[in-house]
C-alpha positions in Angstrom: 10.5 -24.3 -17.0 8.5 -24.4 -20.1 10.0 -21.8 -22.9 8.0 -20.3 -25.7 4.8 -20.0 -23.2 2.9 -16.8 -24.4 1.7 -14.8 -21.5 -0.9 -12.2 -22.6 0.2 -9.4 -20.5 3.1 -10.4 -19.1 3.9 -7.6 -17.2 0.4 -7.6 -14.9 0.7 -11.7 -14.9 4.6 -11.0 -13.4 3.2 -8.7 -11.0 0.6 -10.9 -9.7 2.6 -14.1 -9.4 5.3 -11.5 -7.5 2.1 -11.2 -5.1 0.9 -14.3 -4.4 4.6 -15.2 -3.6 5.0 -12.6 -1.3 2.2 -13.3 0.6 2.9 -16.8 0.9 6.8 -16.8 1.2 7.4 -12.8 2.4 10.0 -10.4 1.4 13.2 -13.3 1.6 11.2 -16.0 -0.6 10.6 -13.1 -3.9 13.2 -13.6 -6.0 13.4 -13.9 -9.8 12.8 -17.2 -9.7 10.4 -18.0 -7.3 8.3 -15.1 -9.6 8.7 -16.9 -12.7 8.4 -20.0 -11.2 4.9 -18.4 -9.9 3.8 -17.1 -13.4 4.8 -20.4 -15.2 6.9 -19.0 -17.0 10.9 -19.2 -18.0 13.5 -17.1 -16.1 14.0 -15.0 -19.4 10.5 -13.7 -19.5 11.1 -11.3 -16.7 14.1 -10.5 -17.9 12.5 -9.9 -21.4 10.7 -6.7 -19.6 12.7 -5.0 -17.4 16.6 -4.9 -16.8 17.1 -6.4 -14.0 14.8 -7.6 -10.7 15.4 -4.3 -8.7 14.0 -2.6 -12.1 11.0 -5.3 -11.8 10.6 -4.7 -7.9 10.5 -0.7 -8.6 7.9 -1.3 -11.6 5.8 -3.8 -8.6 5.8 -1.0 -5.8 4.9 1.8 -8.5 1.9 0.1 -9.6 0.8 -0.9 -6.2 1.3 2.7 -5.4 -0.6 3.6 -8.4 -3.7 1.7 -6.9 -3.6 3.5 -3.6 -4.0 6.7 -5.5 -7.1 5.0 -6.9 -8.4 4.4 -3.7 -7.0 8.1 -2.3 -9.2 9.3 -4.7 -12.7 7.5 -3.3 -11.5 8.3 -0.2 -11.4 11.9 -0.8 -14.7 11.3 -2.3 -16.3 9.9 0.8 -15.9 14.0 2.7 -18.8 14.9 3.8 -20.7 11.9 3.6 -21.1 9.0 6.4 -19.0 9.3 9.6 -14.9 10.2 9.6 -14.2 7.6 11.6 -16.4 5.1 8.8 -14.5 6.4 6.6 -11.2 6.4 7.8 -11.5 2.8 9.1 -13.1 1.9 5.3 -9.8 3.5 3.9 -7.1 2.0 6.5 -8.3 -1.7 5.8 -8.3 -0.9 2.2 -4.7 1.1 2.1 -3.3 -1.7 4.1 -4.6 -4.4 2.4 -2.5 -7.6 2.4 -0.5 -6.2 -0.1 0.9 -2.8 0.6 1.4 -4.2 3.9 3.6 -7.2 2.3 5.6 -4.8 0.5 6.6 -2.0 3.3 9.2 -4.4 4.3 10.6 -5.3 0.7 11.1 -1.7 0.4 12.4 -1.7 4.0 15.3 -3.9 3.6 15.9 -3.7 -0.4 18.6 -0.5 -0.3 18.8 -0.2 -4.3 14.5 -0.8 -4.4 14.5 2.6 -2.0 16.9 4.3 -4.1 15.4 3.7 -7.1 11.9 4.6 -6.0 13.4 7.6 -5.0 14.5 8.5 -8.4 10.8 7.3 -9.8 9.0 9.6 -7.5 9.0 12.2 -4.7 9.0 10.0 -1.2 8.8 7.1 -3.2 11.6 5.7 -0.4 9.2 4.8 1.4 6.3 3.8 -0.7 2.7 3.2 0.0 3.2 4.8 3.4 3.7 8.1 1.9 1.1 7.5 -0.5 -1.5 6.4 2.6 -0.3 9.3 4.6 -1.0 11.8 1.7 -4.3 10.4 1.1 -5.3 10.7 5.1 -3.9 14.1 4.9 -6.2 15.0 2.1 -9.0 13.5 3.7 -8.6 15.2 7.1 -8.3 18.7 5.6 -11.5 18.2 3.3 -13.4 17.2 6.4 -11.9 20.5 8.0 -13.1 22.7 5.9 -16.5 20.7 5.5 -16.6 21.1 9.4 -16.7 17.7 10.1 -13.3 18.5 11.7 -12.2 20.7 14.1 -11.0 24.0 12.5 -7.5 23.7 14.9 -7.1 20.1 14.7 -3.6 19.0 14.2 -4.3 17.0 10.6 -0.3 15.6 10.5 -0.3 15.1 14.0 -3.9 13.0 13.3 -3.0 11.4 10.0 0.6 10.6 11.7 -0.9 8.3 14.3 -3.7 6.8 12.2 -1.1 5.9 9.4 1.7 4.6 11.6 -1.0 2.8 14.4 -2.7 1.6 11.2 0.1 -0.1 9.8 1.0 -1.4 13.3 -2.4 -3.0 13.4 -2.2 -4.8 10.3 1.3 -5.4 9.8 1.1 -8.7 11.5 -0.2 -11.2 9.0 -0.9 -14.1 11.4 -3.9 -15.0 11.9 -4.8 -11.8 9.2 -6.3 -8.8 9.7 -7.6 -6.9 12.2 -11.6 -7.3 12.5 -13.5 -4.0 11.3 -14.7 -3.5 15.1 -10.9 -3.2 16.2 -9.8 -1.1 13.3 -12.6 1.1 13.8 -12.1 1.6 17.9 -8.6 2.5 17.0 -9.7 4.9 14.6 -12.4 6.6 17.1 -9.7 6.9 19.5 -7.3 9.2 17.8 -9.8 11.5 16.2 -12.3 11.8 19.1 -11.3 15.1 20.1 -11.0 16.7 16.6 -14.7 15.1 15.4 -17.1 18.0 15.6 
């Protein structure tokens, strides 16, 4: 690999390559190497930035974590305006973009990337779920008290089955993702009897 190569932000360029290579290869094909490989770049780069690949991994999860607050945030937003169930189906293929969803089962099966993301934040064990389930939550309580939701609906009941039956629905990557018209039939279905 070429040394010397100046990467101009060679953290978000790490990050990205890390991407690309878990979509393409999954969880088992990311590895230092394969990253660095990605980013055209030497092994030492990565290495140059953070202690070790677990430290790199935690860093990779955090900042995909820190996007889903981004979009918790226009999600949040949307209360009160369109449908719920627009909404929530606009939010579900977003929070489980090809991403997230190619880096629930890093976190799954990487024991010292669960610990650490543990120490980084609170339920960070389990990463971008808990971050998708808090944004639901939030959502489903401000529609509550806009009305738009029933005043005794069961919101963690609710935002239990549409996170866990969301991530079912896209968690398979082949052929992709679920169409819009599928994502929002599921959605429909669990809040029907909580829509006002």
């Amino acid at each position: 690999m070429p040394t010397g190569v100046h990467l101009h932000d060679a953290r978000r360029q790490l990050f990205e390559a890390a991407e690309r290579v878990l979509l393409r290869d999954g969880p088992n094909g990311l590895t230092s190497r394969a990253v660095t490989d990605e980013a055209g770049c030497a092994k030492g780069v990565l290495h140059r930035h953070f202690p070790d690949f677990d430290a790199f991994l935690t860093d990779l999860v955090l900042d995909c974590a820190a996007q889903i607050e981004t979009q918790a945030s226009a999600l949040r937003e949307s209360a009160g305006t369109g449908t719920p169930a627009g909404n929530l189906t606009t939010a579900l293929t977003t929070l489980f973009g090809p991403v997230p969803v190619a880096i629930i089962p890093l976190i799954t099966f990487r024991d010292e990337l669960r610990a650490r993301l543990r120490q980084a934040m609170p339920g960070g064990g389990i990463a971008i779920l808990s971050q998708a389930t808090a944004a639901i939550s939030a959502y489903l309580t401000d529609e509550r008290e806009l009305g738009r939701i029933a005043a005794d609906a069961d919101i963690d009941s609710l935002t239990l089955s549409l996170v866990g039956g969301g991530h079912l629905l896209f968690a398979d990557r082949d052929p992709g993702p679920p169409a819009t018209a599928v994502v929002d039939r599921f959605v429909t279905a669990v809040i029907a009897d909580a829509c006002r």
